[in-house]
Steps between C-alpha positions, in 0.01 A plus 500: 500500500614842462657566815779299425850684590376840480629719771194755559666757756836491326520419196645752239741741708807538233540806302472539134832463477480160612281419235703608242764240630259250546646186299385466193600116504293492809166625351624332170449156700213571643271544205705175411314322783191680469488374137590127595258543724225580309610209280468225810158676554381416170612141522322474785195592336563311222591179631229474765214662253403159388362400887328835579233335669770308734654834566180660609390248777892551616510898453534613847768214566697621183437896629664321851765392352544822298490687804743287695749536254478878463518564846725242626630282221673821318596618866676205588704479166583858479877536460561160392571495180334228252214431798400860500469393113322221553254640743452763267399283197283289736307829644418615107432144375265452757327833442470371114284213640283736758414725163360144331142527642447848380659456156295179435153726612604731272548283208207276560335794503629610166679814607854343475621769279463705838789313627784626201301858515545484875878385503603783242291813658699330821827541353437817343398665811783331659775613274349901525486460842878370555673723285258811658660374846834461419518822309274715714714727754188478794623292766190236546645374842228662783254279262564158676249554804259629319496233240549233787176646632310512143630147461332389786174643448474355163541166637233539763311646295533211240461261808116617563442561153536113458381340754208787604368708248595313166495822324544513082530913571763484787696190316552759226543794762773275645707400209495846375645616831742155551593620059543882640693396839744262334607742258605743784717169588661497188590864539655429888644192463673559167630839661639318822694219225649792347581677804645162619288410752550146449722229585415301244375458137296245617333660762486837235342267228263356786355857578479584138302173430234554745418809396512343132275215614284720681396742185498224306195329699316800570487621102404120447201489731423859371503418143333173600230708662408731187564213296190298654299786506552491090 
């Protein structure tokens, strides 16, 4: 999900100066979106928590669906104002509903306090590392490859943990690098959005999500993890 509109060979060439002339109403919007975003998601969990069980026999339809409207439901729309909206609130909503089998584990389990713990550690770390990135003066733009290429071996690497070796250790080993990776995101792509790299809030609040959504499920699974263990 992460490789949506990022531009790994190009993506941050404009100078400081740029950034200081970045618009603010631009940016402003943005964490708009990535806000009413994060709302959608939660309504999505919320509303669909009820038939967890349904949602797990469907999960890899709903992570389809997810997937098809990352990739080409947000492409299609992009520069259309209202559907690029749409598409937008659709993509998070639906991500609200993939989160519903792991939230209801947790809380049947009785670690649902890991959820809020997870969510504000998430936001925390987010915050730092947004306002680090848009106030650092180190151009992050020669990281794209080699995050693309981290990226990628994380998934594989979660691929064969899964279905192969069904590892506790390298589940935790995993989220802790996904946790560690995605933060690195949040330092790039907030960078490129104030460098205006983007197009479009949408497609800025998109990025920013991902990386949001990404944290958010690795420090779940992690405090999930240690949480068992108790």
């Amino acid at each position: 999900m992460a490789l949506y509109d990022r531009n790994y060979t190009h993506a941050t060439t404009k100078s400081s100066y740029a950034r200081e002339i970045a618009s603010v109403d631009f940016i402003k919007k943005t964490y708009q979106l990535l806000a009413a975003s994060m709302i959608a998601a939660a309504a999505g969990a919320y509303a669909t928590m009820p038939y967890a069980e349904t949602i797990m026999q469907y999960k890899w339809f709903i992570f389809g669906f997810e997937l098809l409207m990352l990739f080409f439901g947000l492409g299609m729309t992009r520069n259309k104002p209202g559907l690029n909206l749409a598409a937008l609130f659709i993509f998070t909503f639906t991500t609200g509903v993939s989160l519903v089998p792991l939230l209801a584990f947790l809380i049947g389990a009785g670690n649902g306090a890991v959820i809020g713990n997870a969510f504000l550690m998430t936001s925390v770390l987010f915050g730092a590392l947004s306002l680090f990135a848009i106030n650092s003066k180190t151009d992050y733009s020669s990281w794209g490859k080699p995050l693309f290429i981290t990226l990628i071996v994380v998934i594989i690497a979660s691929l064969v943990n899964m279905f192969i070796l069904n590892s506790p250790v390298m589940h935790l080993v995993i989220g802790a690098g996904v946790l560690l990776l995605f933060g690195i995101f949040t330092i790039y792509d907030t960078q490129n959005i104030a460098n205006g790299a983007y197009d479009s809030p949408v497609d800025a609040a998109v990025s920013l999500y991902l990386d949001f959504l990404n944290m958010f499920t690795a420090l779940l699974q992690i405090l999930g993890i240690f949480g068992n263990e108790d």
